[in-house]
KEDREN-513320 format. One line per 5 residues: number of its first residue (from 1); their letters; for each residue x, y, z of N, C-alpha, C, O. Coordinates in nm, 4 decimals, padded with zeros to 6 digits, always signed. Layout:
REM residues N
NUM = A = X Y Z X Y Z X Y Z X Y Z  ...
This chain:
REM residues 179
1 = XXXXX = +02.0699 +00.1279 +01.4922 +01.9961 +00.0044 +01.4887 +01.9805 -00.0404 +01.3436 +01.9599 +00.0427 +01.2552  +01.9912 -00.1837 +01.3159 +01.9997 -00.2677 +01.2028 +01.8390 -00.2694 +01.1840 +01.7736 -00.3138 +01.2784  +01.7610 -00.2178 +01.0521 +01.6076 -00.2578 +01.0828 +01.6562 -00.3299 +00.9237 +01.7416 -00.2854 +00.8471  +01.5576 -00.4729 +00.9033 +01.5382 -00.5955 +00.8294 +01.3796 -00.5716 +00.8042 +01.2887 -00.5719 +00.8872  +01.3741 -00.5488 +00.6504 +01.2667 -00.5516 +00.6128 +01.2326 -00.6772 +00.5009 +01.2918 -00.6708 +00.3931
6 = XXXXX = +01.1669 -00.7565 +00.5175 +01.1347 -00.9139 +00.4981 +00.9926 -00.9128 +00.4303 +00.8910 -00.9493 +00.4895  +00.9957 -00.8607 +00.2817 +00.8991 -00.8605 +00.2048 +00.8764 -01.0015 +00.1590 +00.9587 -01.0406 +00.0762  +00.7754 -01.0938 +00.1974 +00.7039 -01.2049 +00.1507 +00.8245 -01.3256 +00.2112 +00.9251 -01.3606 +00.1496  +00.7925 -01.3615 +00.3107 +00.8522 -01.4322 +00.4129 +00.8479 -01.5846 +00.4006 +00.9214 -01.6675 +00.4541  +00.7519 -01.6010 +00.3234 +00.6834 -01.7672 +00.2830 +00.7044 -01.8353 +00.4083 +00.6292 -01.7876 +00.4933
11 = XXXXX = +00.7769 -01.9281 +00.4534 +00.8193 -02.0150 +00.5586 +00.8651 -01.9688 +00.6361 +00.8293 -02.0164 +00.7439  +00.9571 -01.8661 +00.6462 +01.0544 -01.7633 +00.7184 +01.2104 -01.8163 +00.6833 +01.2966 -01.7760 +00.7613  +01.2562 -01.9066 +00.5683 +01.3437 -01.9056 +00.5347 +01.4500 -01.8091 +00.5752 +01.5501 -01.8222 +00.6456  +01.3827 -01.6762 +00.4894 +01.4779 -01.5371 +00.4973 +01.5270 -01.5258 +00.6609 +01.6423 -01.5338 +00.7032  +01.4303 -01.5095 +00.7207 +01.4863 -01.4675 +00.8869 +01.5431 -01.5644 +00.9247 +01.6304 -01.5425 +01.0086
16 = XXXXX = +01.5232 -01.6958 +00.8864 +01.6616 -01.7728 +00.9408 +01.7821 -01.7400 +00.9295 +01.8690 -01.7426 +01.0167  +01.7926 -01.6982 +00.7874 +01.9349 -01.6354 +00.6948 +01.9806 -01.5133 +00.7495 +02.0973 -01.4873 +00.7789  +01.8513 -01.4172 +00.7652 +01.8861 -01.2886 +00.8080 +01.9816 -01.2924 +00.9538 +02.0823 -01.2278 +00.9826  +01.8900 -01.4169 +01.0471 +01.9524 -01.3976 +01.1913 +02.1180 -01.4922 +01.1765 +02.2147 -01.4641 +01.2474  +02.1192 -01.5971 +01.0768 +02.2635 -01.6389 +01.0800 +02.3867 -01.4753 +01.0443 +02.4917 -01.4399 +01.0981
21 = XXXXX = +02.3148 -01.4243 +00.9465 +02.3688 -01.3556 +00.9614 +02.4560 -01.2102 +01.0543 +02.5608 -01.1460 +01.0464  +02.3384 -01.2162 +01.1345 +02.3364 -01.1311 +01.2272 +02.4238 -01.1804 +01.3630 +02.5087 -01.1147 +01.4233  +02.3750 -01.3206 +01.3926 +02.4797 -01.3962 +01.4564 +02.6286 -01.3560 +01.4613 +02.6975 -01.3039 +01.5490  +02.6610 -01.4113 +01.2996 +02.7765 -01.4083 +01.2328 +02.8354 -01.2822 +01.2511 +02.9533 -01.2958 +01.2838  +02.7951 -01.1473 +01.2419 +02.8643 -01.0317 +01.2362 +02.8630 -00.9879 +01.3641 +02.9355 -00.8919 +01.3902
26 = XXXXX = +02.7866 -01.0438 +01.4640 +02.7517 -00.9977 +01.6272 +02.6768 -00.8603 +01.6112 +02.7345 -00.7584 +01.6492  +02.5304 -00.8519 +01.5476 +02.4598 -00.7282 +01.5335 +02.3724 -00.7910 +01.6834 +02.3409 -00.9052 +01.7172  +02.3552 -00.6670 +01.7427 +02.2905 -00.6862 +01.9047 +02.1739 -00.6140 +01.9018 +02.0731 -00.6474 +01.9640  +02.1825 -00.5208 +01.8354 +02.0905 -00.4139 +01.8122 +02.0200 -00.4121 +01.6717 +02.0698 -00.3511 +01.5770  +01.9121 -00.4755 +01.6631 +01.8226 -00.4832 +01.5258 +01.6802 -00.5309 +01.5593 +01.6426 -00.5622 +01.6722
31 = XXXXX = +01.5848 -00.5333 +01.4166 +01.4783 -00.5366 +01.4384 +01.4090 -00.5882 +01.3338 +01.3934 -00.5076 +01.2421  +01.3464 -00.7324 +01.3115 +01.3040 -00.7852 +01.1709 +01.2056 -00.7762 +01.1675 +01.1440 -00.8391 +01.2536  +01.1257 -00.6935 +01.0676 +00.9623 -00.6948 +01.0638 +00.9418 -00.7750 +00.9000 +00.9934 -00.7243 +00.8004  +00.8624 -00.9001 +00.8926 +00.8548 -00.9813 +00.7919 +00.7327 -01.0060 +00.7679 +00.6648 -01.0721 +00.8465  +00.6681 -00.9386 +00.6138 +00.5682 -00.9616 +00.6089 +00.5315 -01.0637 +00.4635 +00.5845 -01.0738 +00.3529
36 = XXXXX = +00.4046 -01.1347 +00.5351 +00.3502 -01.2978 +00.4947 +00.2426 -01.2515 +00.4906 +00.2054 -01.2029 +00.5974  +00.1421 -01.2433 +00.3704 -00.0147 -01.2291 +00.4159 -00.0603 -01.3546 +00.3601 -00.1828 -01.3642 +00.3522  +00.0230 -01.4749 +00.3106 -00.0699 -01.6140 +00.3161 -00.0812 -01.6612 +00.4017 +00.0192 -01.6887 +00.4674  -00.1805 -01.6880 +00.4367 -00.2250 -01.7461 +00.5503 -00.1633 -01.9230 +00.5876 -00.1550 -01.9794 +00.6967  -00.1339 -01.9652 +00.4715 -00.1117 -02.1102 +00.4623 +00.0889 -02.1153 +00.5835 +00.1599 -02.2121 +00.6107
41 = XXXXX = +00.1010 -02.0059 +00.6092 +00.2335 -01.9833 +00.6614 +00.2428 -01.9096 +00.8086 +00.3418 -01.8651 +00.8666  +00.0994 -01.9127 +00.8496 +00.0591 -01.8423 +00.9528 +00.1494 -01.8817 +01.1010 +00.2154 -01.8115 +01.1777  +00.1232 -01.9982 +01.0989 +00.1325 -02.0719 +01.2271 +00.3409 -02.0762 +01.2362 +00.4092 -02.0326 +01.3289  +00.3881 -02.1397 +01.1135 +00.5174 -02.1464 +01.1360 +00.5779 -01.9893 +01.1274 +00.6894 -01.9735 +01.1771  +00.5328 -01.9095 +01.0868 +00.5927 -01.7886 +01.0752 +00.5781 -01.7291 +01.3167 +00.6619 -01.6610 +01.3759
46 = XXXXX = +00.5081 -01.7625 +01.3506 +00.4314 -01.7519 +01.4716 +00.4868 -01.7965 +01.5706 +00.4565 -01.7616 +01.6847  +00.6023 -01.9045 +01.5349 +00.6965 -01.9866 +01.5974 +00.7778 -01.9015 +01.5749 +00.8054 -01.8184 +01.6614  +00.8370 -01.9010 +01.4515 +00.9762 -01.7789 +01.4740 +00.9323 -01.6484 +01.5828 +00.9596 -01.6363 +01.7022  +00.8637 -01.5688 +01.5031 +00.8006 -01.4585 +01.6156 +00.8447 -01.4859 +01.8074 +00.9085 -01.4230 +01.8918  +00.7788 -01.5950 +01.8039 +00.7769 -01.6363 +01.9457 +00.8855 -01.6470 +02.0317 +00.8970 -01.6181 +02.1508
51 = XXXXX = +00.9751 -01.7005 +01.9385 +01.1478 -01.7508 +01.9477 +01.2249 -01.6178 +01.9819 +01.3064 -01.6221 +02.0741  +01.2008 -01.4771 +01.9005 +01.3035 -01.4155 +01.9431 +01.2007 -01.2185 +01.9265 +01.1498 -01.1728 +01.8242  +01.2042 -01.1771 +02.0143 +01.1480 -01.0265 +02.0497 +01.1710 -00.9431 +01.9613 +01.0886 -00.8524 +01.9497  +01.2692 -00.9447 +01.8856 +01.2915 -00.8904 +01.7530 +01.2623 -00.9345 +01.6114 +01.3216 -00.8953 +01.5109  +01.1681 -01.0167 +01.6166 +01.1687 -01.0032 +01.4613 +00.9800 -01.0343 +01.4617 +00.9291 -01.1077 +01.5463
56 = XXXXX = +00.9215 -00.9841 +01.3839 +00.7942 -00.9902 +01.4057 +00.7262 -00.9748 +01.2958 +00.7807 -00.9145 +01.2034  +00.5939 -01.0247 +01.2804 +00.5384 -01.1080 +01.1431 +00.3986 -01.0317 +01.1247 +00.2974 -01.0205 +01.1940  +00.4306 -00.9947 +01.0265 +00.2832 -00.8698 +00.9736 +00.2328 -00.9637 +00.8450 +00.2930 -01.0139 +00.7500  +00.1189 -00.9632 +00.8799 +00.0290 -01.0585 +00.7981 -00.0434 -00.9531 +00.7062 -00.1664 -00.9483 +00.7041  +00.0102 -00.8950 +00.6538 -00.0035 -00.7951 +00.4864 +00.0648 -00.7727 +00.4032 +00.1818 -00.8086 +00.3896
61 = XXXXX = -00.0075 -00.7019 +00.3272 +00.0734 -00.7102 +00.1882 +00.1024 -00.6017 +00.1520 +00.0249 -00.5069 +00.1392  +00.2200 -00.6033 +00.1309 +00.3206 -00.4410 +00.1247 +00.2601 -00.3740 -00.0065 +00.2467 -00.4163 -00.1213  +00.2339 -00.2728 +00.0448 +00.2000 -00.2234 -00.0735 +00.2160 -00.0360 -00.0530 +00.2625 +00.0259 +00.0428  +00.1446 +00.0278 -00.2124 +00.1775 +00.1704 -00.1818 +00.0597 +00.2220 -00.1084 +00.0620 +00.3433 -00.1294  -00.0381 +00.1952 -00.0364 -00.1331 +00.2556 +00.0135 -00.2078 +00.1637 +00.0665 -00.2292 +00.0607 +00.0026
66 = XXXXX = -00.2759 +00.1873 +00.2252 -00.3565 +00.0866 +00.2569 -00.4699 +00.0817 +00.2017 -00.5089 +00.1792 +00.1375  -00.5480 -00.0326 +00.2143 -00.6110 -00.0706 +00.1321 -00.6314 -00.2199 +00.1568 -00.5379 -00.2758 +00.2142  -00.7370 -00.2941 +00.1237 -00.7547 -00.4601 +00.0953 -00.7215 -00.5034 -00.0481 -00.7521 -00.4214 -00.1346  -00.6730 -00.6005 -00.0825 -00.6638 -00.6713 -00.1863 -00.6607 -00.7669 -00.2049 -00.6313 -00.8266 -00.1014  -00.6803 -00.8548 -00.3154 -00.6872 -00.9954 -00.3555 -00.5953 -01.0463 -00.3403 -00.5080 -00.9723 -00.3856
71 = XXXXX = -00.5160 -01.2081 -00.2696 -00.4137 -01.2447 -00.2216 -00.4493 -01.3717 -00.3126 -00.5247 -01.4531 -00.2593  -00.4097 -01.3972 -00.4298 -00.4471 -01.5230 -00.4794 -00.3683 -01.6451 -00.5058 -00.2842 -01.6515 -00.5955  -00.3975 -01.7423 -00.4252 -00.3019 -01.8639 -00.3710 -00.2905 -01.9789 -00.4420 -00.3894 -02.0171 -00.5046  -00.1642 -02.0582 -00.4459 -00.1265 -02.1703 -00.4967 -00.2048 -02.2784 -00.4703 -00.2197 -02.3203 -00.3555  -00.2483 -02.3200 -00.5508 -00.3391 -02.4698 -00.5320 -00.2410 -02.5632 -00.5015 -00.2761 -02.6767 -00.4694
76 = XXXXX = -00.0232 -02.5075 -00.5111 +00.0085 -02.6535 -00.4469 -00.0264 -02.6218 -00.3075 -00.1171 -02.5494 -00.2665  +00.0912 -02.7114 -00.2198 +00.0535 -02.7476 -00.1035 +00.1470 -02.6148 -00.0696 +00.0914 -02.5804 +00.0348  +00.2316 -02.5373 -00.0858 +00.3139 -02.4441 -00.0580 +00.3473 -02.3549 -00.1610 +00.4385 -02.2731 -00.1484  +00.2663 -02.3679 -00.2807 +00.3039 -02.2874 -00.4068 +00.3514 -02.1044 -00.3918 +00.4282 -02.0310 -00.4540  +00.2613 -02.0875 -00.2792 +00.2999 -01.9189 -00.2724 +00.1841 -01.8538 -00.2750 +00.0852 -01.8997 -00.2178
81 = XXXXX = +00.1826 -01.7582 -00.3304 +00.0499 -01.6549 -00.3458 +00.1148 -01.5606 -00.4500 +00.2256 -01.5555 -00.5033  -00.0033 -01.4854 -00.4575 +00.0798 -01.3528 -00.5927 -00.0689 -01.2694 -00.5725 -00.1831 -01.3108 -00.5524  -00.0135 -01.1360 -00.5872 -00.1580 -01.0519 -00.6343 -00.2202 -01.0049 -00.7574 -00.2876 -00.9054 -00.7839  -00.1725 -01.1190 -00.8352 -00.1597 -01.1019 -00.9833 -00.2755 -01.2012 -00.9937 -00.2503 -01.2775 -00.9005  -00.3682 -01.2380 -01.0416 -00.4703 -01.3198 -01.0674 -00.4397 -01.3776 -01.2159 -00.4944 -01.4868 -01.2321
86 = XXXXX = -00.3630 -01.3303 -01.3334 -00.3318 -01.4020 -01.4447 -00.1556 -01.4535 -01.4280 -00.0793 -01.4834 -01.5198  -00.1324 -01.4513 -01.3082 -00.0131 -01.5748 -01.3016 +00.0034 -01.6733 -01.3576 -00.1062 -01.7211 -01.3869  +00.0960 -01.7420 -01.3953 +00.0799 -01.8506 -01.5095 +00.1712 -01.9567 -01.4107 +00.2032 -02.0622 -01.4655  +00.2007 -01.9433 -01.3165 +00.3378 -02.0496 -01.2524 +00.2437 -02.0784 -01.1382 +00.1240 -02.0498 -01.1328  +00.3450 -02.1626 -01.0138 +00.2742 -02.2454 -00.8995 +00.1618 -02.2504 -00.8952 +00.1015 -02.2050 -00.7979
91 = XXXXX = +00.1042 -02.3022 -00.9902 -00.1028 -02.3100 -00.9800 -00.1575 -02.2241 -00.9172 -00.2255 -02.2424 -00.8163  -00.1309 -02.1081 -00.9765 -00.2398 -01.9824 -00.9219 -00.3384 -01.9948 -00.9889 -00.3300 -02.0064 -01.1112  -00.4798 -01.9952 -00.9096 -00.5897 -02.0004 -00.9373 -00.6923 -01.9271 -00.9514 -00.7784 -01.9643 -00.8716  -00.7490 -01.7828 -01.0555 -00.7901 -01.6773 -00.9632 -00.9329 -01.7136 -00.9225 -01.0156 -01.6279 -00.9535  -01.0003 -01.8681 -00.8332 -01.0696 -01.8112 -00.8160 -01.0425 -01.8762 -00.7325 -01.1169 -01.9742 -00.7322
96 = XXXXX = -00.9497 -01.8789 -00.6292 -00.8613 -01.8883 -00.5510 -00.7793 -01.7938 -00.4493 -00.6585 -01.7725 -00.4388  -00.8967 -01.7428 -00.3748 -00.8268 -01.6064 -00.2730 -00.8664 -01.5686 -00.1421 -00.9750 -01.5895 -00.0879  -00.7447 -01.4979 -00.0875 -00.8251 -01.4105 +00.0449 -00.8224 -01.3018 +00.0209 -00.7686 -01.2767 -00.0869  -00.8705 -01.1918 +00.0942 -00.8752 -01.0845 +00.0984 -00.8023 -00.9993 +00.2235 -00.8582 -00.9723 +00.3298  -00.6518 -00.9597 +00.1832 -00.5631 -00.9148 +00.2607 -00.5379 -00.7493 +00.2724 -00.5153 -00.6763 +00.1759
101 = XXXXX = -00.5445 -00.7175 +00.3766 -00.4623 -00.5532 +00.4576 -00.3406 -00.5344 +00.4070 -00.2340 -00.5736 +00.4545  -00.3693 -00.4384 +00.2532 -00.2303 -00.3338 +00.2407 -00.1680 -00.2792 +00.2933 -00.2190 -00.1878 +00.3581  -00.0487 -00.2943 +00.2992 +00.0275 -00.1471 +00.4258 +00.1284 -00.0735 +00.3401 +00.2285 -00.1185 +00.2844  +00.0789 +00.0529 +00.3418 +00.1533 +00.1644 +00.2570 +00.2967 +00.1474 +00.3056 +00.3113 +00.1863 +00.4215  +00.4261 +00.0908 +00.2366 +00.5376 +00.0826 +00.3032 +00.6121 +00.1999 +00.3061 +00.7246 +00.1696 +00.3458
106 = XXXXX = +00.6050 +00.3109 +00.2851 +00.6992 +00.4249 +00.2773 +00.6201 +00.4995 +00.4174 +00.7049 +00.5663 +00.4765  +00.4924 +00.5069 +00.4825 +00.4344 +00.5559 +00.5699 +00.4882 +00.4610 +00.6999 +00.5271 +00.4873 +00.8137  +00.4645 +00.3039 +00.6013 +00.5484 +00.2150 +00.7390 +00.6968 +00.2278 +00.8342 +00.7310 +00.2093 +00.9510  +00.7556 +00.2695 +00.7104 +00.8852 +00.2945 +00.7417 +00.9247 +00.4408 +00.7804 +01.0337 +00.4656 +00.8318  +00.8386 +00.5283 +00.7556 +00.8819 +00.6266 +00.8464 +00.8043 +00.6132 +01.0002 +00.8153 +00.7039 +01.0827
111 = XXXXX = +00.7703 +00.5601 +01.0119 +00.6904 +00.4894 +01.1687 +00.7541 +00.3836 +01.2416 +00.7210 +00.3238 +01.3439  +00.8385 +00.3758 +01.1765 +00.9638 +00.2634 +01.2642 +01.0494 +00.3377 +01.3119 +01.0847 +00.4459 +01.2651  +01.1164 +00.2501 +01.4743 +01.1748 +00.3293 +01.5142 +01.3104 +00.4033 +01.4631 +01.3084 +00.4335 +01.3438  +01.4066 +00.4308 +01.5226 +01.5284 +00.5205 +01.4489 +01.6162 +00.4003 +01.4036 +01.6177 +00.3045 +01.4809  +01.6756 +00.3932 +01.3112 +01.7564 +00.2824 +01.2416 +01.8798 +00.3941 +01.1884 +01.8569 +00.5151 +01.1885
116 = XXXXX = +01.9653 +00.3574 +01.1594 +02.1080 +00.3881 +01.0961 +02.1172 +00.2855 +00.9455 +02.1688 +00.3075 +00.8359  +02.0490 +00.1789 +00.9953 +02.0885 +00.0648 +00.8452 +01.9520 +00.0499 +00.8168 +01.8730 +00.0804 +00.9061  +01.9066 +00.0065 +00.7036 +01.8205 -00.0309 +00.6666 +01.8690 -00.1223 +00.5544 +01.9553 -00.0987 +00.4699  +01.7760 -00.2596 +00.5763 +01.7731 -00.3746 +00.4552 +01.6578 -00.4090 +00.4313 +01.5638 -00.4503 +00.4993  +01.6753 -00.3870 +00.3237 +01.4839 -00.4767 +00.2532 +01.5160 -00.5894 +00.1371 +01.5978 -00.5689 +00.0474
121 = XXXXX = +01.4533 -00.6901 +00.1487 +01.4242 -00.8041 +00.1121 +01.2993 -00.8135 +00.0498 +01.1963 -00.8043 +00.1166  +01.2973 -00.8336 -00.0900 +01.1668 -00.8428 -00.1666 +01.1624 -00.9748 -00.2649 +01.2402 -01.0139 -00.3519  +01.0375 -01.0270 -00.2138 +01.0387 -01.1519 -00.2973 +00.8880 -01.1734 -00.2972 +00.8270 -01.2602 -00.2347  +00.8363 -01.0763 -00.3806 +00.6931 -01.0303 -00.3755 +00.5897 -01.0395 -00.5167 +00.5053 -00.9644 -00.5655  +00.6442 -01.1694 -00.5509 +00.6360 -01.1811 -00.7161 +00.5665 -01.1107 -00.7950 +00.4472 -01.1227 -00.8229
126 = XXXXX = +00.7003 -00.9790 -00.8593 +00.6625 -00.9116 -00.9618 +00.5960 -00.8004 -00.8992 +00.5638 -00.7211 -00.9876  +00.5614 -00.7599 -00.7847 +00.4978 -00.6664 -00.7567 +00.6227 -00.5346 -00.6592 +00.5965 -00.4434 -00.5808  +00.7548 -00.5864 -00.7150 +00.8601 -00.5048 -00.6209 +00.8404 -00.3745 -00.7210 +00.8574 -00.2572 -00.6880  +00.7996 -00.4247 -00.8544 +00.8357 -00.3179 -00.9468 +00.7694 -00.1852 -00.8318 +00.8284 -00.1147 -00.7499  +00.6552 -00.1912 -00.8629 +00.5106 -00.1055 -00.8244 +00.5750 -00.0526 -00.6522 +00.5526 +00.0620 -00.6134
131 = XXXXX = +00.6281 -00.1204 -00.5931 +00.7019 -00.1044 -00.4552 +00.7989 +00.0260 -00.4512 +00.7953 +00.1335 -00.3913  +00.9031 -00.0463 -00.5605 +01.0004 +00.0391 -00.6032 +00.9723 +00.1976 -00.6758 +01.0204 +00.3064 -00.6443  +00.9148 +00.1764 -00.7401 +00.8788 +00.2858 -00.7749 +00.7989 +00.4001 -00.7278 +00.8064 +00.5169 -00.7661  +00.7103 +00.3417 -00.6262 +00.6553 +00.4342 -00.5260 +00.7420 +00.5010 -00.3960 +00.6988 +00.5890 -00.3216  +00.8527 +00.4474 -00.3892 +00.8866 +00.4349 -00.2512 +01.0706 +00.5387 -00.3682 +01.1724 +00.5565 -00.3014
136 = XXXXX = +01.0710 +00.5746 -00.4871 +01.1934 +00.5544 -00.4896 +01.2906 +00.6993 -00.4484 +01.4112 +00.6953 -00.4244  +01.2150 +00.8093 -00.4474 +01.2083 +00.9311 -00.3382 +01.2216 +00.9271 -00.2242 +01.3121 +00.9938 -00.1740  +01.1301 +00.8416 -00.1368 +01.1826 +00.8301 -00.0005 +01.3444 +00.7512 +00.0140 +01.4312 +00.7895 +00.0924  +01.3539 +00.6684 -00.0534 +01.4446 +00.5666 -00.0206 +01.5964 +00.6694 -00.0639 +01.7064 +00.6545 -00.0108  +01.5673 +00.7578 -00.1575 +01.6686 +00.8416 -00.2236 +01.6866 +00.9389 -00.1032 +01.7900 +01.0046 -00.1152
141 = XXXXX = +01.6233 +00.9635 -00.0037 +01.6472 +01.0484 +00.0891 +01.7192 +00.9657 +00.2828 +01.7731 +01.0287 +00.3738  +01.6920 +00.8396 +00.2777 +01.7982 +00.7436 +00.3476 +01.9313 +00.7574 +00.3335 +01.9911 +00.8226 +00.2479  +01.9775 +00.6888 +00.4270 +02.1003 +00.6346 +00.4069 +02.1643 +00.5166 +00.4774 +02.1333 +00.4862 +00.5926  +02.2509 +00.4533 +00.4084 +02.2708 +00.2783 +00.4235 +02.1482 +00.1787 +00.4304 +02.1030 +00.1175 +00.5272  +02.1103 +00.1810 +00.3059 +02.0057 +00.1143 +00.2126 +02.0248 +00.0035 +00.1484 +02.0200 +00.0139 +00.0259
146 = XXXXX = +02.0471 -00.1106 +00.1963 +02.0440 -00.2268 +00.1150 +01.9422 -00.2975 +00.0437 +01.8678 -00.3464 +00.1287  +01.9031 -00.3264 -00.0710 +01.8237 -00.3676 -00.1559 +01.8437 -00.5282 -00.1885 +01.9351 -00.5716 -00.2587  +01.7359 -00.6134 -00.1215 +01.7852 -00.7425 -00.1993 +01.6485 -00.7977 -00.2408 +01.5543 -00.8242 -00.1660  +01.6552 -00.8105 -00.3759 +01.5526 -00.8177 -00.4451 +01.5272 -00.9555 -00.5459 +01.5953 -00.9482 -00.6482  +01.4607 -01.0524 -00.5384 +01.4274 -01.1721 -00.6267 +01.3459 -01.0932 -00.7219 +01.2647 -01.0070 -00.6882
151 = XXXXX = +01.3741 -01.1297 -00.8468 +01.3064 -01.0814 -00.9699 +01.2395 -01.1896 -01.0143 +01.2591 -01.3074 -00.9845  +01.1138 -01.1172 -01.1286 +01.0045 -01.2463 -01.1164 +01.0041 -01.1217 -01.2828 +00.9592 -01.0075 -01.2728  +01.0668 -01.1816 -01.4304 +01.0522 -01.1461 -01.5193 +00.9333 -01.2305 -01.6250 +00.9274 -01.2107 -01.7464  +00.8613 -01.3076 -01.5637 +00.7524 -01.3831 -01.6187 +00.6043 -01.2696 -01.6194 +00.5063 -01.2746 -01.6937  +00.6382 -01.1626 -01.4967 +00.5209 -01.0419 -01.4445 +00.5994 -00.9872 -01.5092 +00.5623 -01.0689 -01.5935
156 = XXXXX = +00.6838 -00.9216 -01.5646 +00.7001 -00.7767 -01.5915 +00.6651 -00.7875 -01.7703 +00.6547 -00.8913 -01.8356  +00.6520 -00.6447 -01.8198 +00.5605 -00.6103 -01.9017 +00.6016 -00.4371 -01.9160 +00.6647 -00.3773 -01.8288  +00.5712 -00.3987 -01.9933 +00.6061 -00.2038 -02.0422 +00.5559 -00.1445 -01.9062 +00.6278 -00.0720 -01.8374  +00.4387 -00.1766 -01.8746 +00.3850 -00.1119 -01.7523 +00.4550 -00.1640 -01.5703 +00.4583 -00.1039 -01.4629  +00.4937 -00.2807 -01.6081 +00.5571 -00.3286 -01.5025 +00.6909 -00.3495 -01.5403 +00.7158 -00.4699 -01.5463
161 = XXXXX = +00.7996 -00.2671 -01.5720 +00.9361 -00.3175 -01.5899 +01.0558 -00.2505 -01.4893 +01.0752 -00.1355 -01.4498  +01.1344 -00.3942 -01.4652 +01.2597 -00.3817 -01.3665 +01.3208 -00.2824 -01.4013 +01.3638 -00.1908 -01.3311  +01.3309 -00.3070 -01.5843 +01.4966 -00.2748 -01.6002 +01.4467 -00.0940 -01.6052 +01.5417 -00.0165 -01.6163  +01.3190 -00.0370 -01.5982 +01.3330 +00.1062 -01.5939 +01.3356 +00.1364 -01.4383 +01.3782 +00.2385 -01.3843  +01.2708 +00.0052 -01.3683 +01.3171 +00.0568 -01.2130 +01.4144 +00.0674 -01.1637 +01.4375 +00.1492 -01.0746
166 = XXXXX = +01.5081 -00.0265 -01.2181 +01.6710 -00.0329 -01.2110 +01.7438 +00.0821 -01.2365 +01.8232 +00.1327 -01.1571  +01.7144 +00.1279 -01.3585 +01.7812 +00.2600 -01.3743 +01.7354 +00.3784 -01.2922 +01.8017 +00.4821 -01.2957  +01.6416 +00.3705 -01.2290 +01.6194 +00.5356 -01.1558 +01.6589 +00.4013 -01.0308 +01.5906 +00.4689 -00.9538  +01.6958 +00.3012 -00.9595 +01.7309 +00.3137 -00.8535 +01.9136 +00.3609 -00.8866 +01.9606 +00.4479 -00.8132  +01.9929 +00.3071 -00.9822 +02.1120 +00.3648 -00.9981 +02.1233 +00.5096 -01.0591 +02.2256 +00.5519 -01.1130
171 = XXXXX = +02.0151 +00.5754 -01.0456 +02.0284 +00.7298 -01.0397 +02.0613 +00.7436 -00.9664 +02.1699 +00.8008 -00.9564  +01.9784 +00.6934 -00.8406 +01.9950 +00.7834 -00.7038 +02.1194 +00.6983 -00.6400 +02.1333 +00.7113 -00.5184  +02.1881 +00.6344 -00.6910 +02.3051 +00.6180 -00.6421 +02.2978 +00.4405 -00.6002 +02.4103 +00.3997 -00.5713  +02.2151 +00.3577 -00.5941 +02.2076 +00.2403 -00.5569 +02.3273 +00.1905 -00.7088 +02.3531 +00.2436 -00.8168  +02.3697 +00.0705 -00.6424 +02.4671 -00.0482 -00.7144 +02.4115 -00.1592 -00.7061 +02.3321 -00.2069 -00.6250
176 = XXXX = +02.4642 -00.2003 -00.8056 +02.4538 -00.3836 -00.8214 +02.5807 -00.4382 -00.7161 +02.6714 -00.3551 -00.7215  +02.6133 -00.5467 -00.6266 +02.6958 -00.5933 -00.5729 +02.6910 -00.7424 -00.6156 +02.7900 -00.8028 -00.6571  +02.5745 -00.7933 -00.6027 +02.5620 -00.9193 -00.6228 +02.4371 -00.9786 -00.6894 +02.3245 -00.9501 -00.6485  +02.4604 -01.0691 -00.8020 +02.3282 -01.0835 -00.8407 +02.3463 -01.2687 -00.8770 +02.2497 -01.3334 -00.9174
């Protein structure tokens, strides 16, 4: 089984893409779990859900341990969210928030059912670092692991940096294919 992991879903763009794709290759057997904890995306994310038994919409925020946290949102009309409160882009506001359900993703994913493939999709501004790096042991012990990752180098910083997450993910054997 194909499992699709859909870190920060905004509109559900991605699962549109994900399922053309899936279309396209004739995958029959898969499973999209896409998680959105802005609320401003509730309802259309709810429609996809509805549309097809496989792909399903977790309203939290991936993270290394459960937990609540600050979800602090775009004053535009669709700007996004970030859990970064000194964001400097789409009018993040920090006094501007909800208070969202962490879900430890390495506990998540061994609680899913049996998969052969695994794909994750992160577009979690700036917070894949902290993802990646918690998770980069388990993921080193998988196999057929696809990584597709939007980078957000406006957040990163000595304490938050790609390019050292990058290198311990091409330790354990991950590649660049496409960027």
């Amino acid at each position: 089984m194909l499992i699709i992991l859909d870190f920060g879903a905004n509109d559900g763009c991605s699962i549109r893409k994900f399922k053309k794709i899936i279309e396209y290759k004739k995958i029959s057997n898969y499973k999209i779990y896409s998680f959105e904890p802005n609320p401003y995306f509730k309802n259309k994310l709810k429609k996809i859900e509805k549309d097809d038994k496989n792909i399903f919409i977790i309203q939290k925020i991936v993270g290394i341990n459960n937990n609540i946290q600050k979800l602090y949102l775009s004053q535009d009309c669709d700007g996004g969210s970030t859990i970064y409160s000194d964001k400097i882009t789409n009018s993040i506001d920090d006094r501007f928030y909800v208070e969202v359900e962490t879900v430890n993703i390495v506990d998540f994913i061994k609680n899913l059912p049996y998969f052969d493939r695994l794909w994750i999709k992160m577009d979690i501004e700036g917070h894949e670092v902290g993802i990646l790096n918690s998770s980069i042991e388990f993921l080193d012990k998988l196999n057929d692991v696809n990584l597709l990752i939007e980078v957000h180098p406006i957040l990163y910083n000595p304490k938050n940096c790609f390019k050292t997450t990058l290198s311990k993910l091409f330790d354990i054997g991950f590649e660049v294919e496409l960027i």
